[in-house]
SEBADO-44622 format. One record per residue (C-alpha): residue in one letter; x, y, z. Coordinates in pm, whole numbers, plus 50000, padded with zeros to 5 digits. Layout:
N
+------+-------+-------+-------+
| code |    c1 |    c2 |    c3 |
+------+-------+-------+-------+
|    A |     X |     Y |     Z |
...
+------+-------+-------+-------+
***
This chain:
270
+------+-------+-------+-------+
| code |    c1 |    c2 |    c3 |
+------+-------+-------+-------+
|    X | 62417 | 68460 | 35064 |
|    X | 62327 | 68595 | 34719 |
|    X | 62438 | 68901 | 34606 |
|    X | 62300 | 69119 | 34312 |
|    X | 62495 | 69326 | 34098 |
|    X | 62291 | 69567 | 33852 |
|    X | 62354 | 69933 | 33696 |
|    X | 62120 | 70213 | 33859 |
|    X | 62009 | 70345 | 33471 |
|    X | 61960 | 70672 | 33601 |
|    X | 62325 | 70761 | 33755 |
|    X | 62494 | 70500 | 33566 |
|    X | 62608 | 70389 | 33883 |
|    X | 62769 | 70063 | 33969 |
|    X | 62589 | 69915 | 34286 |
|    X | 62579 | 69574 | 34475 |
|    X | 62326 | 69487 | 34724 |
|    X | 62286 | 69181 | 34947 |
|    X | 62015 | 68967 | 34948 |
|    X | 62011 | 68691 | 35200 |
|    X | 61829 | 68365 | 35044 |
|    X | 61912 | 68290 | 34724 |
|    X | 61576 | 68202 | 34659 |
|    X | 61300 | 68463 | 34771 |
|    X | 61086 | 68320 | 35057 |
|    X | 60753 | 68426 | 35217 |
|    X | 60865 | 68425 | 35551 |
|    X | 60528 | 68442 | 35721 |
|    X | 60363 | 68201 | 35913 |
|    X | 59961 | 68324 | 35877 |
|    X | 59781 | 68169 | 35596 |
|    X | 59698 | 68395 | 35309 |
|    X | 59355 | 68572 | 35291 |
|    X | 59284 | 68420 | 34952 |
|    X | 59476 | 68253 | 34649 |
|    X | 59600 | 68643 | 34486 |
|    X | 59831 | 68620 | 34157 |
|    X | 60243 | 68585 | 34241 |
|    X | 60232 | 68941 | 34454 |
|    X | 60554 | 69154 | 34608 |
|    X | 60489 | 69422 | 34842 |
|    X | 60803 | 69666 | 34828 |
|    X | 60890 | 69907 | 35066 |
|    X | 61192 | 70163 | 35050 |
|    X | 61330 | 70274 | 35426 |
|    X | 61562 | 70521 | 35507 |
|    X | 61678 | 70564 | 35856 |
|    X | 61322 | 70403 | 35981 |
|    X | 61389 | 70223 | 36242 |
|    X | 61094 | 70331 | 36478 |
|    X | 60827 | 70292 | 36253 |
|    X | 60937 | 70001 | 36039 |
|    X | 60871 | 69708 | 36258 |
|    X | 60489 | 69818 | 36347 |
|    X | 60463 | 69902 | 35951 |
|    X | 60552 | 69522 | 35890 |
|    X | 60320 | 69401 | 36163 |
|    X | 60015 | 69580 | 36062 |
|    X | 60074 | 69397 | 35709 |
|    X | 60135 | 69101 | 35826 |
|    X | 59825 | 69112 | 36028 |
|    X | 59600 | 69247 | 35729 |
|    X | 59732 | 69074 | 35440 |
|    X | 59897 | 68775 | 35567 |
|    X | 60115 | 68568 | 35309 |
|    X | 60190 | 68844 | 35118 |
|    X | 60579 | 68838 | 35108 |
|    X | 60723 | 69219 | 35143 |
|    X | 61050 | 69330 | 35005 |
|    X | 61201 | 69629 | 35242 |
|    X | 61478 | 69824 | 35004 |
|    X | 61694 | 69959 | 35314 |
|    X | 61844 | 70323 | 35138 |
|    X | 62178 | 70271 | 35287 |
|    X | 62097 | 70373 | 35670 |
|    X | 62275 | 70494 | 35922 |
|    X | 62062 | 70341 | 36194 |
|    X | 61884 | 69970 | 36277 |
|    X | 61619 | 69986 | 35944 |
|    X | 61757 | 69702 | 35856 |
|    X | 61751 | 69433 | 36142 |
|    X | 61435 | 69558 | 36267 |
|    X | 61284 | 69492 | 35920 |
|    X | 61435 | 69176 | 35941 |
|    X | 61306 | 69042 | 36239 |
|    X | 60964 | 69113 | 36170 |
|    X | 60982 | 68850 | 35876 |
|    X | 61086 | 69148 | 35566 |
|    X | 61321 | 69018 | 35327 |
|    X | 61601 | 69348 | 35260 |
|    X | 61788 | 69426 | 35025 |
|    X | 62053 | 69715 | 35125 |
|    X | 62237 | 69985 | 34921 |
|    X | 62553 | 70053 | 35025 |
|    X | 62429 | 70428 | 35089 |
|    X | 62142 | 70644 | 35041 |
|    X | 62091 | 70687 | 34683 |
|    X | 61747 | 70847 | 34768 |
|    X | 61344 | 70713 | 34703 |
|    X | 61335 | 70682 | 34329 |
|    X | 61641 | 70495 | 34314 |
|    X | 61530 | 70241 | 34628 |
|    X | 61185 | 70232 | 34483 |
|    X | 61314 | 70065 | 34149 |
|    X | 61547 | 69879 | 34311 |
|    X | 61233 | 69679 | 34442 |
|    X | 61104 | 69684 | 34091 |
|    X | 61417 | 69537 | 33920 |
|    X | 61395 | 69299 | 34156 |
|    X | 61012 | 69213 | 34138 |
|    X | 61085 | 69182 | 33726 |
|    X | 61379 | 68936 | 33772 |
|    X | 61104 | 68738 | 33981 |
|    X | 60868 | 68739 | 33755 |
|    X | 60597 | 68898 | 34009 |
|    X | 60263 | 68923 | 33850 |
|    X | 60164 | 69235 | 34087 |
|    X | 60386 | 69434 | 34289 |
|    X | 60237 | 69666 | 34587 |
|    X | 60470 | 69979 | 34707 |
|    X | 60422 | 70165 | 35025 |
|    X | 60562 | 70391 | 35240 |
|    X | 60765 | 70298 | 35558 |
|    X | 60658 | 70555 | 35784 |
|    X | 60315 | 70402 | 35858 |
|    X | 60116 | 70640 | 35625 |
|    X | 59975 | 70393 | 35437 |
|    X | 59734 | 70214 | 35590 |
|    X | 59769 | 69783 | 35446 |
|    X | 59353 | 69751 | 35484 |
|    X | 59360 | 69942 | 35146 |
|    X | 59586 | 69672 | 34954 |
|    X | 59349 | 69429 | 34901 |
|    X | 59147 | 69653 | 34679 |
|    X | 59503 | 69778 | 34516 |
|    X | 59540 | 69446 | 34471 |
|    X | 59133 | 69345 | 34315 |
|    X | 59131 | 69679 | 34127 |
|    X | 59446 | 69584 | 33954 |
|    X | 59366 | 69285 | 33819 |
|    X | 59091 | 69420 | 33629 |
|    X | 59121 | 69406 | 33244 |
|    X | 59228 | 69804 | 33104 |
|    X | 59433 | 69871 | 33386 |
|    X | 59810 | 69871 | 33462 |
|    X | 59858 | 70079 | 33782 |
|    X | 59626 | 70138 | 34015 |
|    X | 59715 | 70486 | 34274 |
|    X | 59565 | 70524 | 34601 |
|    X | 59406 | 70874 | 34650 |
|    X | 59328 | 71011 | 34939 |
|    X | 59135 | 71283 | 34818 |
|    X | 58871 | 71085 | 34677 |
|    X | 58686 | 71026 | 34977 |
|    X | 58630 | 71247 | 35267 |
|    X | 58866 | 71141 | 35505 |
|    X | 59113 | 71216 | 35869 |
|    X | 59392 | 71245 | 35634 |
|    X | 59540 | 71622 | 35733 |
|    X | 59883 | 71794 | 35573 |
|    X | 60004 | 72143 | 35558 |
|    X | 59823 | 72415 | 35321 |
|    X | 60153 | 72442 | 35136 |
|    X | 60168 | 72028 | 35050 |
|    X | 59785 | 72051 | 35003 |
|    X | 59856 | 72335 | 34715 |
|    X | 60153 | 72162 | 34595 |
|    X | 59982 | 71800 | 34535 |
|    X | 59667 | 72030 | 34401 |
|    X | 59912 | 72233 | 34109 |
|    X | 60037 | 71903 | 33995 |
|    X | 59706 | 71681 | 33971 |
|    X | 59572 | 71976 | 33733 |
|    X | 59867 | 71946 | 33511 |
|    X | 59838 | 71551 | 33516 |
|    X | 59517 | 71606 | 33456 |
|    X | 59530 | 71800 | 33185 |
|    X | 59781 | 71634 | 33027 |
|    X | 59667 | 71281 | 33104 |
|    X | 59283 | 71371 | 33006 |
|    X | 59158 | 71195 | 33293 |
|    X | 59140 | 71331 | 33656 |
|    X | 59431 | 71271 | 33899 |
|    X | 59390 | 71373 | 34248 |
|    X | 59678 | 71270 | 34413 |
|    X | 59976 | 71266 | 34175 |
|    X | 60230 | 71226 | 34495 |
|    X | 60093 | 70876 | 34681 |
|    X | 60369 | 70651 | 34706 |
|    X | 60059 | 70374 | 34737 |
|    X | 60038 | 70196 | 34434 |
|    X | 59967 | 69869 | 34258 |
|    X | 60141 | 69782 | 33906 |
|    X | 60101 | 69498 | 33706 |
|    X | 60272 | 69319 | 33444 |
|    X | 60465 | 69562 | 33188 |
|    X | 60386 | 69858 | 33430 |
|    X | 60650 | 69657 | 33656 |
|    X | 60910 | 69630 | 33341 |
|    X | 60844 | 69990 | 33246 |
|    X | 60909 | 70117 | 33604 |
|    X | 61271 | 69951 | 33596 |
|    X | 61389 | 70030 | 33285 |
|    X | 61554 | 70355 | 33237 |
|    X | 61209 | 70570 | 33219 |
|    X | 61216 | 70572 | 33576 |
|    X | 61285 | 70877 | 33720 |
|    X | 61557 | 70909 | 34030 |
|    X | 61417 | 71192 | 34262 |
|    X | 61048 | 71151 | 34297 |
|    X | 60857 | 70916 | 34085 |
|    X | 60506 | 71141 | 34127 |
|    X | 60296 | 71375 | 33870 |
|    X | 60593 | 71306 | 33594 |
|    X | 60562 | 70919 | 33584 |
|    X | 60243 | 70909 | 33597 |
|    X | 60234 | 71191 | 33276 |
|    X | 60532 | 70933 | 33141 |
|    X | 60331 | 70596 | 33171 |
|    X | 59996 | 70733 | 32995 |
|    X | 60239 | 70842 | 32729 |
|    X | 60348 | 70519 | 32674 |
|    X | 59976 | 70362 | 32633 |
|    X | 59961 | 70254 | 33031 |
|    X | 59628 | 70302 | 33211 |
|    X | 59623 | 70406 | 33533 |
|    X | 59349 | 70437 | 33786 |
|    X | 59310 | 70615 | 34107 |
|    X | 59110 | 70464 | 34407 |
|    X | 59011 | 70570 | 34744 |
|    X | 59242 | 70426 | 35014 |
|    X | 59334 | 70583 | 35415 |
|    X | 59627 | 70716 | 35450 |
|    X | 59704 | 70876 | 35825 |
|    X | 59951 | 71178 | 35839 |
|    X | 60318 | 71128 | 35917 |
|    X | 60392 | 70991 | 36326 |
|    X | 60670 | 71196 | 36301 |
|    X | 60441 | 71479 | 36081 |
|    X | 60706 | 71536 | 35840 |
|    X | 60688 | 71435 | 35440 |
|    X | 61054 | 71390 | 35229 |
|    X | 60931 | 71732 | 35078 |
|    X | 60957 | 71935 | 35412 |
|    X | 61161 | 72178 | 35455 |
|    X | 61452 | 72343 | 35175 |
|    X | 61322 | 72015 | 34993 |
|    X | 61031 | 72183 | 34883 |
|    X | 61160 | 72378 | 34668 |
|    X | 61418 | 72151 | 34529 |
|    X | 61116 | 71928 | 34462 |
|    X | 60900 | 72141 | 34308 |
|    X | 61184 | 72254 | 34086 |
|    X | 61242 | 71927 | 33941 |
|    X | 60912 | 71836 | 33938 |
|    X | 60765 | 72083 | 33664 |
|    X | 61136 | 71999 | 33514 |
|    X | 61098 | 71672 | 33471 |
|    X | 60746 | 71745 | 33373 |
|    X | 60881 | 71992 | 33101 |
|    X | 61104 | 71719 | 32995 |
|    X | 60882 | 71415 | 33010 |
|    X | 60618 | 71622 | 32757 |
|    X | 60907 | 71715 | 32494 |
|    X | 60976 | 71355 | 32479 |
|    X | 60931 | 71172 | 32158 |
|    X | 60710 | 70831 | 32288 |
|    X | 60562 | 70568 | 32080 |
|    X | 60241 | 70395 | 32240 |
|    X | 60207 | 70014 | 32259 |
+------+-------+-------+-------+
***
């Protein structure tokens, strides 16, 4: 059993996690669809244990030999053996230290690996894995770091709450704006980064709350082009987003701040 120690940049916080293999295995037994660059699909779960396992499965079945990474956000409840028995590696933080901080967990990781391309999705089935080979083709393309998953570019089933719907719509105009190139869905958690967009997202840029409209402001600051791309996304099975709730106004809040901040920021391009 290997375990990794690292310091969360953001919180400055001392935390060990547990990783099983010393050496990171594909654990899957389905041939790969084709011969794709060293690839990590990460996935941060908190308390997910009913939609975790089918997640896995439905990966497994469209992008076999992929090996997926499953960043268990200190749960209270079986996230983590269920991801395990459907093949996941997991790495575990001793409690929930919320999505930012799980999400660049996987990234830290991914770097340390030397992964040309890493993948990140959602746990709660919302992203649907027939979208990651084009994540993964787009990508790869010369003039392109990270590639986002919109689902607003095509016409789709995809259905949320006038409020989110507003919310996502506010904060693609100021990436937008800022970015000079259209964004249309600043808040998708389904991405594809390559190379330095996978060193830049765990180093200390990263933000700890929500990595949405202010990273994506943050990496075209710092000379990294990003691309958005129609993918299907389904709504929620248990219909409710990590911004439901009180938590919408917490995350608004610290979205325009962290906006506000990011913008003030003295950045020099590479």
């Amino acid at each position: 059993m290997k375990v990794l120690s690292y310091q969360v940049p953001q919180s400055s916080l001392k935390q060990t996690v547990i990783l099983e293999n010393d050496e990171f295995e594909n654990t899957f037994i389905k041939k790969p669809l084709k011969s794709y660059p060293k690839t990590l699909i990460i996935i941060p779960a908190y308390n997910e244990e009913k939609n975790i396992g089918a997640v896995l499965e439905m990966i497994q079945q469209k992008v076999p030999g992929i090996p997926i990474l499953v960043i268990n956000d200190g749960s209270s409840d079986t996230t983590e053996s269920v991801a395990r028995s459907h093949g996941a590696n997991v790495i575990s933080l001793p409690y929930n230290s919320g999505y930012g901080v799980a999400l660049q967990t996987g990234f830290i990781f991914a770097a340390r690996k030397n992964f040309a391309i890493v993948i990140q999705m959602d746990s709660d089935g919302q992203h649907d894995p027939k979208s990651v080979k084009n994540l993964i083709e787009e990508v790869q393309k010369d003039g392109v770091d990270v590639v986002i998953g919109s689902r607003f570019l095509e016409s789709g089933s995809y259905k949320s709450s006038f409020a989110r719907r507003a919310g996502i719509f506010i904060f693609a105009k100021i990436a937008s704006i800022i970015c000079g190139q259209k964004v249309t869905d600043p808040t998708s958690g389904f991405q594809a980064l390559k190379g330095r967009a996978i060193h830049f997202a765990a180093s200390d840029h990263y933000p700890p709350d929500y990595p949405d409209a202010d990273f994506i402001i943050l990496m075209h600051r710092h000379g990294l082009k990003v691309k958005e791309i129609p993918v299907t996304m389904h709504a929620s099975p248990d219909k409710e987003s990590m911004h439901h709730g009180h938590k919408t106004i917490y995350y608004i809040f610290k979205m325009f701040l962290s906006i506000f901040v990011t913008v003030l920021r003295n950045v020099s391009k590479r």
